[in-house]
N, C-alpha and C positions, 0 to 999 in steps of 0.2 A: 550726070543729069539723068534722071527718070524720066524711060515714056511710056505713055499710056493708048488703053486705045480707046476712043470716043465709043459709045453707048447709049442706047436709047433710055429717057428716065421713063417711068411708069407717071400716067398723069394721078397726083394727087391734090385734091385743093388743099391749098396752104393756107392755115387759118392763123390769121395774123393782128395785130393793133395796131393802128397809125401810128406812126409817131407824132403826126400834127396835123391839122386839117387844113393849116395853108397851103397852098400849090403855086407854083410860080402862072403867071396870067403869061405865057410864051404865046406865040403866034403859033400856025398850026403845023409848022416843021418841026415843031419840037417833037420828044418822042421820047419816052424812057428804054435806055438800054437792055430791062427788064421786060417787056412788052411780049406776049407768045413765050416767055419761058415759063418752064414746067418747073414751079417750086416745091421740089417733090420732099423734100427734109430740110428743115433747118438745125442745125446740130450745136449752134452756140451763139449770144449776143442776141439783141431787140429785134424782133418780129417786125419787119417791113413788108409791104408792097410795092409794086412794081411803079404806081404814081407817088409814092414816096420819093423817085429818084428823078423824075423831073425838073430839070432846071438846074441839076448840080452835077457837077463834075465825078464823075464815078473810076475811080480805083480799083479793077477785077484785075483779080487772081485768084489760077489755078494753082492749088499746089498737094502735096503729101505728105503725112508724119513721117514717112519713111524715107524722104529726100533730104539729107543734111541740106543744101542751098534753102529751101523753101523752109525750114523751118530757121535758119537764120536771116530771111528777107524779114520776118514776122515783127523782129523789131523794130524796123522800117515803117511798116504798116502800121504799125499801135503807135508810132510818135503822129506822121503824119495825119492820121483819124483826129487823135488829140490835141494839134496844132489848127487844123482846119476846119473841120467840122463844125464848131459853133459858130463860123460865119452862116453854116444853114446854106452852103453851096457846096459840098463837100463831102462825099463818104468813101468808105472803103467797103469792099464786098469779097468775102473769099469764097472759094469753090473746093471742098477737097474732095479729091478724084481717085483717092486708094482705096483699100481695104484699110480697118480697123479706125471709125468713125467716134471708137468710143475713147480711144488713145488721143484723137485727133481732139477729142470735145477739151479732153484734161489738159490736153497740151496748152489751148487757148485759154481756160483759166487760169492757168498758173503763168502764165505771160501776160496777163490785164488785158485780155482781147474785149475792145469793147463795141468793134464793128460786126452784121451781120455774118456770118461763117453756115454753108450748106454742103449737104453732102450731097455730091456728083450732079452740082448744077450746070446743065450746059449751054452755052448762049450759040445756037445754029451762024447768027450772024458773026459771033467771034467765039471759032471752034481753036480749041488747044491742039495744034498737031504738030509742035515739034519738040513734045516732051516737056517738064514741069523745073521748075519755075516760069509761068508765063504768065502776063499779065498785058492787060488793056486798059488804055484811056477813052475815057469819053467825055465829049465838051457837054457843056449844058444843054445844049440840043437833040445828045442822046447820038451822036455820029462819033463813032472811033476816028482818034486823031493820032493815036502811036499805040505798036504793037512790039515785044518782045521780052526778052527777059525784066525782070522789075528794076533791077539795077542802074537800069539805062533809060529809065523812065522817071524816076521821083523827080528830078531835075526838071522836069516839063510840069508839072503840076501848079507851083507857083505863078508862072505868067500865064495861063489856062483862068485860071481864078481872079486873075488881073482883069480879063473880059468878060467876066461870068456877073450877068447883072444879080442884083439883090434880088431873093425872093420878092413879090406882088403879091396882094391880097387879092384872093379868090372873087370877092367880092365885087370889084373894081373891073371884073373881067377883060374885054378887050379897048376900052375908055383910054384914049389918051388924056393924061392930065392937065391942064395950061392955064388955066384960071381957077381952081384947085388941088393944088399940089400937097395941100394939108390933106387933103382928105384921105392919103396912100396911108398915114398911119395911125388916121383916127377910124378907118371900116377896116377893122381886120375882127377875124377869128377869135373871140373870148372877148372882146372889148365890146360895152355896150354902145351900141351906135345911133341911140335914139335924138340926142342933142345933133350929133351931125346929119343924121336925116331930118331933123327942123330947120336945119341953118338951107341945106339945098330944097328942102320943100318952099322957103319965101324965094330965092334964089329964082326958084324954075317958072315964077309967076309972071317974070319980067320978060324983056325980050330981048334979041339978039343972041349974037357966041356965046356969053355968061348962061343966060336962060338954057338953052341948046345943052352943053355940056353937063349943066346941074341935073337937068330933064334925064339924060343918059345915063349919068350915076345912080340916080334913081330907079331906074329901068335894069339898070343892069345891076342892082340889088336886090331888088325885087326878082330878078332871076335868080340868083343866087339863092334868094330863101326858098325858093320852088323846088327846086334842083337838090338843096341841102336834105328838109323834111323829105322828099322822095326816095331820095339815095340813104339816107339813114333810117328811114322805114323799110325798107328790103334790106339794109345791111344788117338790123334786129332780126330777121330768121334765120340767118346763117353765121352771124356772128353777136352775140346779144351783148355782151361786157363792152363790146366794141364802140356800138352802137348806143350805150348808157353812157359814156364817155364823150361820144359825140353830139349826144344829145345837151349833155350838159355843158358847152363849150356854144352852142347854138341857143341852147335860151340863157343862159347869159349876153351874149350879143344880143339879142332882140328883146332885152329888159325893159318893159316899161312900151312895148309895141302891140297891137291887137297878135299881132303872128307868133306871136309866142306862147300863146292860149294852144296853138295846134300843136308845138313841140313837147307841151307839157303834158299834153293828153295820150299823145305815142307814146311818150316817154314809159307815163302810166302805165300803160297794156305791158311795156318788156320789164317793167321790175314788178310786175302780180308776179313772177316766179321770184321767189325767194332766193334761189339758189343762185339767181343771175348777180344779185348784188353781193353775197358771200364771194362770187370769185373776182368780180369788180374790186374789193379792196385787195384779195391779191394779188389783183394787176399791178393797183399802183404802190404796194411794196416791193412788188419786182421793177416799176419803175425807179422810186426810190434806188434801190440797190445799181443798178445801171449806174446812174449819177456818184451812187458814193464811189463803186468800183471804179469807174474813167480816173476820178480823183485822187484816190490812194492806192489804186493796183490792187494786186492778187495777195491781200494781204492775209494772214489767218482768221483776221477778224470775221473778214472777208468772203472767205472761205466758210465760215460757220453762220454768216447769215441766210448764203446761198442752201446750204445742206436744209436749216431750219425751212424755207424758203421751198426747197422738193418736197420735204414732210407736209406739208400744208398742199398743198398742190395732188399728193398721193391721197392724203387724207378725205379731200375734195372728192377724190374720182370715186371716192368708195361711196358718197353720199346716194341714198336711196329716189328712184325716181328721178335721174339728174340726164335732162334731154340731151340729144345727139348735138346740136351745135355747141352747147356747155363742154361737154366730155370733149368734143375735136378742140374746141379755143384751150381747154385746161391742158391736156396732153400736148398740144403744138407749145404751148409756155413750158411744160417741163423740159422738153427737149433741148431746150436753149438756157437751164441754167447748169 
């Protein structure tokens, strides 16, 4: 067994792409196990943030290319990610904490690594001090529930996910549902929700608990859109592709609403640069390739999408006049394929 000794990371901002703009609507204990860490590199697999992990059971481990154990836990890892994950309560997260990040990146491709992997990410609240293979659980809450080697952990994972509620729509905030229970999966993220905002707009005219509750779904979508266009107009400065992506997931939901008059006009201002929507569709080539790879593995094919995939990405960085948050989101994408 390899040990290591903890280390301070350098703070770098980690320029990353959602994977989805739904969030679990948790109560306020919830808390992503990612919160205050320092995502100083990511060295393989889809650019996450830290409310990306909210609400799902998280998978960390620390490990090393140069620790035979840790590099045979990894098949463990790649089934489980691919077993659970698409409930959307579910990920795995690796930490490598050696030297030779570039050994560690190849290793993970040619193993179908399809979960996030960083180099020397340390979690203060769950520090690696008794040597590598080590990994931690966390409920959906974001609270460590087991600690130790990985081996003696996959086994807890299953009934963990047993009481891991389903993601919630953002939207729905903290609204308990009781006399609209349809409405959990007609206000969500990408679906337009102007037919269901008519149905609780007659609804909230009436009176009593019916009215009451309709009123608050209302209310508390109408925060939602505030809060959306806010957070994705500050997200366009520092992250722009990100933000074109977000945008576009947002006015589709509010299709056929006056509020969607303000999304399209933001939107506007982040693609007058050219250059944002060039690296926009290499996002979601590189999206693409995630889904084919989880699919068929580290195949050669596979292999030569990714290589094509850097070219284009390198190609990009060369372009002339191409601002500092382009250059940070295009470069944090190279690093991960």
């Amino acid at each position: 067994m390899n040990h290591i000794r903890i280390t301070q990371a350098a703070v770098i901002a980690a320029v990353g792409m959602a994977l989805g703009l739904a969030a679990l609507a948790a109560d306020s204990s919830t808390k992503s196990p990612l919160d205050g860490a320092k995502l100083k590199e990511q060295i393989h697999g889809p650019i996450i943030t830290a409310d990306d992990m909210k609400g799902k059971v998280v998978f960390f481990e620390y490990w090393g290319i140069r620790c035979p154990p840790c590099r045979k836990s990894f098949g463990h890892l790649v089934r489980m990610q691919k077993k659970y994950a698409p409930s959307g309560r579910f990920i795995v997260i690796a930490s490598h904490v050696q030297l030779g990040k570039g050994q560690a990146s190849k290793f993970c491709a040619e193993k179908g690594v399809s979960f996030p992997v960083f180099q020397q990410l340390r979690l203060k609240h769950a520090p690696c001090t008794q040597g590598i293979p080590c990994a931690y659980i966390f409920n959906h809450k974001g609270r460590i529930v087991a600690k130790g080697h990985p081996s003696k952990l996959y086994s807890q994972v299953p009934e963990l996910l047993k009481v891991t509620p389903l993601p919630c729509s953002p939207l729905l905030g903290k609204v308990k549902l009781k006399h609209f229970r349809h409405m959990a999966r007609l206000l969500v993220p990408g679906k337009p929700i102007k037919a269901a905002m008519g149905e609780l707009g007659k609804k909230a005219q009436g009176k009593g608990a019916v009215a009451a509750e309709a009123q608050a779904i209302i209310d508390s979508v109408k925060l939602w859109m505030s809060d959306e266009l806010e957070r994705l107009d500050n997200l366009g400065k520092t992250r722009p592709t990100s933000a074109v992506r977000g945008f576009e997931v947002l006015i589709k939901t509010l299709s056929g609403l006056p509020d969607s008059d303000d999304a399209e006009e933001l939107l506007k201002r982040i693609k007058a640069d050219k250059n944002v929507m060039a690296l926009v569709l290499i996002n979601k080539a590189i999206t693409k390739f995630w889904k084919v790879k989880e699919r068929r593995g580290a195949t050669k094919g596979v292999q030569k999408s990714a290589a094509r995939l850097k070219k284009r990405l390198r190609s990009f960085l060369n372009t002339e006049d191409l601002s500092e948050p382009l250059t940070r989101e295009a470069e944090a994408l190279l690093h991960t394929l």
